[in-house]
C-alpha positions as CSV (number, residue, x, y, z in Angstrom):
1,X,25.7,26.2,1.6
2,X,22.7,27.7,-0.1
3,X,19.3,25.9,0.3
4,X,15.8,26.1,-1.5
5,X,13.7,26.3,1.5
6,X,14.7,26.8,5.5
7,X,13.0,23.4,5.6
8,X,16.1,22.1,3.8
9,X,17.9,22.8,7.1
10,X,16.5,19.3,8.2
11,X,17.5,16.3,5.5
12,X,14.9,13.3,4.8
13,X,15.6,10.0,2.6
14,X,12.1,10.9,1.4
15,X,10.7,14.6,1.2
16,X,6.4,14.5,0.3
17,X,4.6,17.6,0.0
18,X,1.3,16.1,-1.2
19,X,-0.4,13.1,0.3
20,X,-1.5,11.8,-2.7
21,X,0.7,9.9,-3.7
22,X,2.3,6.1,-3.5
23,X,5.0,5.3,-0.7
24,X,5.8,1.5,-1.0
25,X,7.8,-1.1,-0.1
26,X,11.0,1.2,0.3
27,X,13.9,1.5,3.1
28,X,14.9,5.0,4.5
29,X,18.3,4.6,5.9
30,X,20.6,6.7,8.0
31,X,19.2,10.1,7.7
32,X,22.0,11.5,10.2
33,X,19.8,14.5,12.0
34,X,17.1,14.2,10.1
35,X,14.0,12.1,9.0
36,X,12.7,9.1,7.4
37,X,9.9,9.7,5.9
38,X,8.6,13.1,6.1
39,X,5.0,14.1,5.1
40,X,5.7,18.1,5.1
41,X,2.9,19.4,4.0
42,X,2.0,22.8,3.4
43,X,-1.5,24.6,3.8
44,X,-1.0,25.6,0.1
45,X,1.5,25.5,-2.7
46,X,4.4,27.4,-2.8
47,X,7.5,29.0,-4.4
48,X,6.8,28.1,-8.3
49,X,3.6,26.5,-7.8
50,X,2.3,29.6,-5.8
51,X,-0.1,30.2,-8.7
52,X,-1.9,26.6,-8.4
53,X,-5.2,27.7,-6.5
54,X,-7.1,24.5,-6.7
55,X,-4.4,22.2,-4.6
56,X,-4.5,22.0,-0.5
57,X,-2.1,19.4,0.7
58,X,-3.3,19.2,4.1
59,X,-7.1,18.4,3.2
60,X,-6.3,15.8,0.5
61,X,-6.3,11.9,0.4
62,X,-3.5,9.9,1.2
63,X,-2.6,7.5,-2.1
64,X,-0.7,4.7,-0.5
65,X,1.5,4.4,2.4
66,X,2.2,1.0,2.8
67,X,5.6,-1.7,3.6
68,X,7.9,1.2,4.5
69,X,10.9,0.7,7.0
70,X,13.2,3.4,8.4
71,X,16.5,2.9,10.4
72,X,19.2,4.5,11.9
73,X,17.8,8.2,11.5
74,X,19.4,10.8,14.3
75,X,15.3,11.5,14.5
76,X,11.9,10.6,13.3
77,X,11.3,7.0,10.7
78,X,8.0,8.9,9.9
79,X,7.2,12.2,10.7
80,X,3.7,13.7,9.1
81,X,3.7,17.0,10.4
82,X,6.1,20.2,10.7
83,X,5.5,21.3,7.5
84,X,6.6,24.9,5.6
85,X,4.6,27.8,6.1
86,X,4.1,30.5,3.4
87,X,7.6,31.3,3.8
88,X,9.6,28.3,3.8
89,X,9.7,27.8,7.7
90,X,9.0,25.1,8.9
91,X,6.0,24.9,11.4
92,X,5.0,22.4,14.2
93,X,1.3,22.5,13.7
94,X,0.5,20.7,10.0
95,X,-2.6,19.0,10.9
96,X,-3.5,16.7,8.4
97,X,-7.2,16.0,7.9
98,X,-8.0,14.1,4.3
99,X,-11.4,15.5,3.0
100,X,-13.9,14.1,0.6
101,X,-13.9,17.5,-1.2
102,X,-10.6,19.0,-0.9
103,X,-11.4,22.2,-1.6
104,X,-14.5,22.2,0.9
105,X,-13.2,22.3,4.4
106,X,-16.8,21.7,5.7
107,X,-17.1,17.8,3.5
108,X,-16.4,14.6,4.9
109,X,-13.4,13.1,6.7
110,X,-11.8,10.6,5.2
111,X,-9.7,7.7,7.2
112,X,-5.7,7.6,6.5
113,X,-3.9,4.6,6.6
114,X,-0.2,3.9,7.3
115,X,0.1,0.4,6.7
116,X,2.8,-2.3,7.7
117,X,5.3,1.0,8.3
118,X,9.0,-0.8,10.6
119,X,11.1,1.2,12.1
120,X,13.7,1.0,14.4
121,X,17.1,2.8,15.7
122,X,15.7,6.2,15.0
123,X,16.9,8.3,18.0
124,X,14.0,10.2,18.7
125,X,11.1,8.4,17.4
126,X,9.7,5.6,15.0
127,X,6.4,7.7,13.8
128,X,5.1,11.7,14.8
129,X,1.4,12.0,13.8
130,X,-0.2,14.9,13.5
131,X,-4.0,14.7,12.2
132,X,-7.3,13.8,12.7
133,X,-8.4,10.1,11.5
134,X,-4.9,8.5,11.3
135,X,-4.5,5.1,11.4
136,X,-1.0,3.6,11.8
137,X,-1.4,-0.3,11.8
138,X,0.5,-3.3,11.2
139,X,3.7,-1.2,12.9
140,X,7.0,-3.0,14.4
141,X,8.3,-0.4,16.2
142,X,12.0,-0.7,18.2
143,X,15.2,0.9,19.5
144,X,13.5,4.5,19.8
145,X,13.6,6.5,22.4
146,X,9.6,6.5,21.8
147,X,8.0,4.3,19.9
148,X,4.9,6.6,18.2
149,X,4.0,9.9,19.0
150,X,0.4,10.9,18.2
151,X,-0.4,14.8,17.9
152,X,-3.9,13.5,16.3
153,X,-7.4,13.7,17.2
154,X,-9.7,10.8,16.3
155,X,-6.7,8.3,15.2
156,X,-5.2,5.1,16.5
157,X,-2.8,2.6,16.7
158,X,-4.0,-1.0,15.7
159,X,-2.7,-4.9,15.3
160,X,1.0,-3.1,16.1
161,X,4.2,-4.0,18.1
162,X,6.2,-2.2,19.9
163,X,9.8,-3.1,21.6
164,X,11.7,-0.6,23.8
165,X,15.0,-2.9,23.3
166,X,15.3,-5.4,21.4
167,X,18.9,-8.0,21.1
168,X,20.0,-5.3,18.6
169,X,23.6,-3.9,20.3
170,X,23.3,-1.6,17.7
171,X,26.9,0.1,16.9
172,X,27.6,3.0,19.9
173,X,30.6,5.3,18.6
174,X,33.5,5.4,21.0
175,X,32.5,8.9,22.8
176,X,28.9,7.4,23.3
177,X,27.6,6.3,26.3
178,X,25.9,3.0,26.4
179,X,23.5,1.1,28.0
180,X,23.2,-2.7,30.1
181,X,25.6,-4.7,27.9
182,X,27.0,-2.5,25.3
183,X,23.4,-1.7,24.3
184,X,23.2,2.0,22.3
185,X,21.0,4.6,23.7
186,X,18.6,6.5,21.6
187,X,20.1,9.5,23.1
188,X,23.5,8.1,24.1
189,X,24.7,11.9,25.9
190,X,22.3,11.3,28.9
191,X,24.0,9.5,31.6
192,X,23.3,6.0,31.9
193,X,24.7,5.5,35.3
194,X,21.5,8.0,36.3
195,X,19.6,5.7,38.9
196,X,16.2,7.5,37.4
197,X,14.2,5.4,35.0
198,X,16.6,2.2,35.7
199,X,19.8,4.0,33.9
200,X,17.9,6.5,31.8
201,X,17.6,10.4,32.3
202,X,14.5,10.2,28.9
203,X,12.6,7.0,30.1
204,X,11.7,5.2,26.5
205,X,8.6,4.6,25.7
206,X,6.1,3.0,23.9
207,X,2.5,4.8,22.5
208,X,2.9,8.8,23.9
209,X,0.5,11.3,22.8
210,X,-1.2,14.9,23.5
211,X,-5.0,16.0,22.3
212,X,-7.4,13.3,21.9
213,X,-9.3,11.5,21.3
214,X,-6.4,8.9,20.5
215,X,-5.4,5.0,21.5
216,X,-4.1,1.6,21.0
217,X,-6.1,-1.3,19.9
218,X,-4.5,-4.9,19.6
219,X,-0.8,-3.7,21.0
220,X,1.8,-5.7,21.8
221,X,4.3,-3.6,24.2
222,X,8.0,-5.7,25.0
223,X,10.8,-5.0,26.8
C-alpha cells in the first residue's frame, strides 16, 4: 500500500527521529523484517516540519536511552543509523555526533549513552552504531548473528555481555534449517551442514566494527 516515507518500507516497534527524547524500560518485540529500536535520524527536518530551521537531529543530545530489550526482530534490536535523506530515502551514513551547541557544528562533543539495552534473537544484529562518542554499556547481548556492530569513531562497549548461543532453542519454522540440537540460526537459509565456521556459512560474532577508534572494555564473550 501507500506509505509516508520510503523509510516506511522497513517497520520498527519504535520509530525516533530526534535524540532527545526518553526511551525506557520498554520491550520491542517481533519486528518481522525490520527493527527494534530505530534512531533514524535525519540531517534536518522534513515533510511538514521542513520549515523548522533551528532543529538538527544528528548534532543533538540524547535524553534517555536506558532498560530497553528487543527480541525476535528479522534484523537489528537497535539500529542508530540509516536515516532519511531530504527525500524520504533512507541512507546508510547518519552519523550521530551530540553537540553542546546544536546549531554550532564546531562546539563540544558530548558523550551518548545506551544504558542496560538486552537483546537477543534478532537475526541480524542486537545493536548498529553509527557515531562518534557512543557508549553502549550494561548490554546482554544473544542469539544474533552479531552481537554489536560499531560504525562509530571514539565510542565503546563497556561492563557488557555478549553470548553467541545461549540454551534458548528458540522456535525454527518447519522449512528452516537448524543448528546442533534443534538450535535456530540467525540466518536459518545458510546450510548448516557447511564444514566452514563449525556448521555456519556467516560465522556469529561477538563485538564487529569498521572506522575507529572503537573497543571493548569489561566484556564478557560466551559460547
Amino acid at each position: 500500500g501507500d506509505r509516508l516515507l520510503p523509510t516506511d518500507n522497513r517497520p520498527s516497534v519504535f520509530w525516533i527521529t530526534h535524540p532527545t527524547n526518553v526511551v525506557r524500560n520498554n520491550v520491542a518485540a517481533g519486528a518481522e523484517w525490520g527493527v527494534g529500536f530505530w534512531y533514524a535520524l535525519p540531517q534536518k527536518p522534513m515533510g511538514l516540519s521542513s520549515s523548522q530551521t533551528t532543529i538538527f537531529p544528528l548534532r543533538s543530545a540524547l535524553g534517555e536511552f536506558s532498560g530497553n530489550l528487543a527480541h525476535s526482530s528479522g534484523e537489528t534490536g537497535l539500529d542508530v543509523d540509516h536515516g532519511p535523506d531530504a527525500n524520504g530515502n533512507q541512507t546508510g551514513n547518519a552519523h550521530h555526533i551530540a553537540r553542546a551547541n546544536p546549531a554550532d557544528e564546531k562546539s563540544a562533543v558530548l558523550v551518548t549513552t545506551f544504558a542496560n539495552f538486552s537483546a537477543y534473537k534478532n537475526r541480524s544484529r542486537g545493536v548498529w552504531l553509527r557515531g562518534t562518542e557512543h557508549r553502549l554499556t550494561g548490554a546482554i547481548l544473544a542469539d544474533s548473528a552479531v552481537g554489536a556492530t560499531f560504525a562509530s569513531q571514539e565510542s565503546y562497549i563497556e561492563d557488557s555481555v555478549m553470548v553467541g548461543e545461549t540454551a534458548n532453542k528458540g522456535n525454527p519454522q518447519s522449512w528452516e534449517k537448524v543448528g546442533p540440537n534443534g538450535h535456530s540460526l540467525p540466518f536459518p537459509w545458510e546450510d548448516a551442514n557447511d564444514p566452514t565456521h563449525g556448521g555456519y556459512k556467516f560465522p556469529i560474532r561477538g563485538f564487529e566494527y569498521y572506522d575507529g577508534l572503537v573497543g571493548a572494555r569489561t566484556v564478557s564473550f560466551f559460547n
